[in-house]
C-alpha positions, 0 to 999 in steps of 0.5 A: 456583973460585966456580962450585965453590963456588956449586954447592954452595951452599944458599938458605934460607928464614928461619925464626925459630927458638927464642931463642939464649942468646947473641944473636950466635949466632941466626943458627946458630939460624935456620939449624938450625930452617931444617934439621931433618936438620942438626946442629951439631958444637960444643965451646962450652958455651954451645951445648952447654947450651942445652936448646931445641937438645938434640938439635941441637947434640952435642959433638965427643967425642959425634960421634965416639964415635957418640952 
């Protein structure tokens, strides 16, 4: 099971990306400014209003009607 996993895994390098309003969240942060193809699907408001990750972070509503 581990080497399934392990396989699909993903090393990243650290990249101190823009401040997160909430410090518990840098580390989602860091890894989004590590991966600039990838987005984070969300239903926290906090995230959803943080304008630094606008077109980062998309609401579960909005990916699933495609926006």
């Amino acid at each position: 099971m581990l080497t399934d996993i392990g396989q699909h895994a993903v090393v990243l390098t650290p990249v101190f990306g823009l401040r997160a309003l909430d410090p518990g969240d840098q580390l989602l942060w860091d890894v989004l400014a590590a991966m600039p193809d990838v987005r984070l699907i969300t239903g926290d408001k906090l995230f959803l209003r943080d304008i630094g990750m606008h077109t980062r972070v998309i609401s579960a509503a909005d990916f699933v009607a495609g926006r």
